[in-house]
C-alpha positions in Angstrom: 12.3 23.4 -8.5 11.9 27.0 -8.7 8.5 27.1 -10.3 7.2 24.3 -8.4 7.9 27.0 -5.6 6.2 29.9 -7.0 3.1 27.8 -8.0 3.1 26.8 -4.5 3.3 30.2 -3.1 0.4 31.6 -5.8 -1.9 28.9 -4.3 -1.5 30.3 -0.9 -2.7 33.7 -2.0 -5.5 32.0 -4.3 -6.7 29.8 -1.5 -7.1 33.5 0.7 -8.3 35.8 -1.9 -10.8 33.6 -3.4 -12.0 31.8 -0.1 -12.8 35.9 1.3 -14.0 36.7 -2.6 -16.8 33.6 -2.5 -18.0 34.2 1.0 -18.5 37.8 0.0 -20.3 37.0 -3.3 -22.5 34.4 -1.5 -23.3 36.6 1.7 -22.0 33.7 3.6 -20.0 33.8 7.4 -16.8 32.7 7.8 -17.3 29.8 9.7 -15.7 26.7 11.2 -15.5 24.8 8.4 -14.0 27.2 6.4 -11.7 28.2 8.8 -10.5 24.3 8.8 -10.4 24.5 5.0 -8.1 27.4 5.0 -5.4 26.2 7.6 -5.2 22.6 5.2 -5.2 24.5 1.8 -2.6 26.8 3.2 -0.5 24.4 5.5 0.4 22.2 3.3 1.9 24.8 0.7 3.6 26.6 3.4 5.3 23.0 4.4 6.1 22.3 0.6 7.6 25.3 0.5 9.7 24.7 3.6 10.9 21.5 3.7 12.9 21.0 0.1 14.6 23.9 1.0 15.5 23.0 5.0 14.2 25.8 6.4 11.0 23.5 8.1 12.6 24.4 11.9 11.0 23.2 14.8 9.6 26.6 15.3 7.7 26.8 12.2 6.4 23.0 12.4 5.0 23.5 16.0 3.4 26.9 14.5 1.8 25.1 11.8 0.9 22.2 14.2 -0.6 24.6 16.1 -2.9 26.4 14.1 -4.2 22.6 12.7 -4.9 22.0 16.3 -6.9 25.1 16.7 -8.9 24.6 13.4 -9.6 20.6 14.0 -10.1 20.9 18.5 -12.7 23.3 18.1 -16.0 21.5 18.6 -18.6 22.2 15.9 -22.5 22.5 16.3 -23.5 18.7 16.5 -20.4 18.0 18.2 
């Protein structure tokens, strides 16, 4: 169980670092859809983390449920 945790909290730094390392190599923004790829890749970790152990509160679901809804409401270009 341990190392399914630590794998879990690598992936959250991997998912960062390299998101921020690609859009600097390729001169690209940081735009929505990355923004909505980030909160997924690093949500679900975060609640994989949380929940085997019973420390997903209330507090930190509505958090998490929160940032999703930021992410996903915003209305893109063609939208």
């Amino acid at each position: 169980m341990i190392w399914i945790s630590g794998i879990l909290a690598v992936s959250i730094f991997a998912v960062v670092i390299g998101g921020l390392w690609n859009r600097i190599a390729t001169e690209k923004g940081i735009g929505w859809q990355f923004i909505r790829f980030n909160v997924i890749a690093i949500s679900l970790p975060i609640i994989g983390l949380l929940a085997p152990n019973n420390s997903l509160t209330s507090e930190a679901a509505t958090i998490i449920a929160a940032a999703m809804g930021y992410a996903f409401g915003k209305a893109g270009k063609g939208d």
